[in-house]
N, C-alpha and C positions, 0 to 999 in steps of 0.2 A: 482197218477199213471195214467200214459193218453198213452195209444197205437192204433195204426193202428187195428181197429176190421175188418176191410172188411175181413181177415185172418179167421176165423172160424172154427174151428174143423168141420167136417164130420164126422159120424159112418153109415157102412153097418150093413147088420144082418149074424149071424155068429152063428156057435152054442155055445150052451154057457158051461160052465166050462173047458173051454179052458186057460192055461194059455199066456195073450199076451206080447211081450216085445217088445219096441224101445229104441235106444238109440244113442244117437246122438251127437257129441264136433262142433257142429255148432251154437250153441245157444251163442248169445250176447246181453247184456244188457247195458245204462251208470249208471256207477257209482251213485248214489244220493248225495253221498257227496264229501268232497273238492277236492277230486284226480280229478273227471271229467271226465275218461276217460272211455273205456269202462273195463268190463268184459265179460272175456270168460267161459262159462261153458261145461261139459260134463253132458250131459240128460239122466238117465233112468226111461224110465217110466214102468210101470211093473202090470197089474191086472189080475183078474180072469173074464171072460166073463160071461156075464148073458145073453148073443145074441145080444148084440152089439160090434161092433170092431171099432176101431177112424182107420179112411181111412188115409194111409199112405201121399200121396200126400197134403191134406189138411191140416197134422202134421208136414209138411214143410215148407208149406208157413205158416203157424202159429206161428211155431218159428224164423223163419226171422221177421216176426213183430214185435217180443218183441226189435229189434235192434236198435231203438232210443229211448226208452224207461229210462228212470231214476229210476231205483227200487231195490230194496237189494235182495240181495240172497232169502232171509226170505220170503218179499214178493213174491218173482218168483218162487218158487217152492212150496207154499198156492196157487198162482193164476195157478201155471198148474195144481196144484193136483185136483183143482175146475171144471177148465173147461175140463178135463178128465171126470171127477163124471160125469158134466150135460151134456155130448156129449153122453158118451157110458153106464152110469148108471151102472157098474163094481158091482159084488157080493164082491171083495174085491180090495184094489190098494194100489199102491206104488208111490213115486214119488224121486226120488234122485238129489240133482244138487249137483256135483263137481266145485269148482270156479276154476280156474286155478292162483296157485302160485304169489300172491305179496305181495311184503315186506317179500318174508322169511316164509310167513304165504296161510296155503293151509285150506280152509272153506270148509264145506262139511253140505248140509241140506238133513232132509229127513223127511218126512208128508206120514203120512198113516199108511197102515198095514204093520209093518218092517218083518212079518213075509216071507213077498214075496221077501226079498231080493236074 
């Protein structure tokens, strides 16, 4: 897996046991195998603040990066739920990716605490 890192999460300070939510259907990925093309997902990211929050403008440009990127669903919602952890250091998190419909077939991952869905 090889992406555009210049993208990098940012977190301010924020107080903490807040519940934070973003979510986004602008996340694109390609495919790693034989189809090639892209995927499209809808994002939710979802934690409990410990006094950091991931600065929204930087969770933009950071999901546009993953756009030329070659990685499975699996891997892509492991590496957000990751780099979520190591930006805002969350007391609890969630991480959801919905693929969007092909073949008939709709994929849905989720890494974390499901309790926060």
């Amino acid at each position: 897996m090889t992406r555009d890192n210049s993208h990098d999460l940012e977190s301010f300070e924020s107080p903490p046991g807040q519940v934070v939510t973003f979510t986004t259907d602008e996340l694109a990925a390609l495919c790693p195998f034989d189809f090639g093309g892209p995927d499209f997902y809808e994002l939710t990211v979802r934690y409990e603040s410990a006094g950091l929050t991931v600065e929204s403008r930087s969770l933009k440009q950071y999901v546009e990066a993953w756009r030329d990127t070659e990685i499975s669903a699996e891997e892509l919602a492991q590496s957000i739920h990751d780099d979520v952890a190591t930006t805002a250091a969350p007391t609890s998190l969630y991480v959801r990716l919905d693929q969007a419909r092909r073949g008939g077939i709709e994929e849905t991952v989720e890494v974390g605490n499901v309790d926060l869905r």
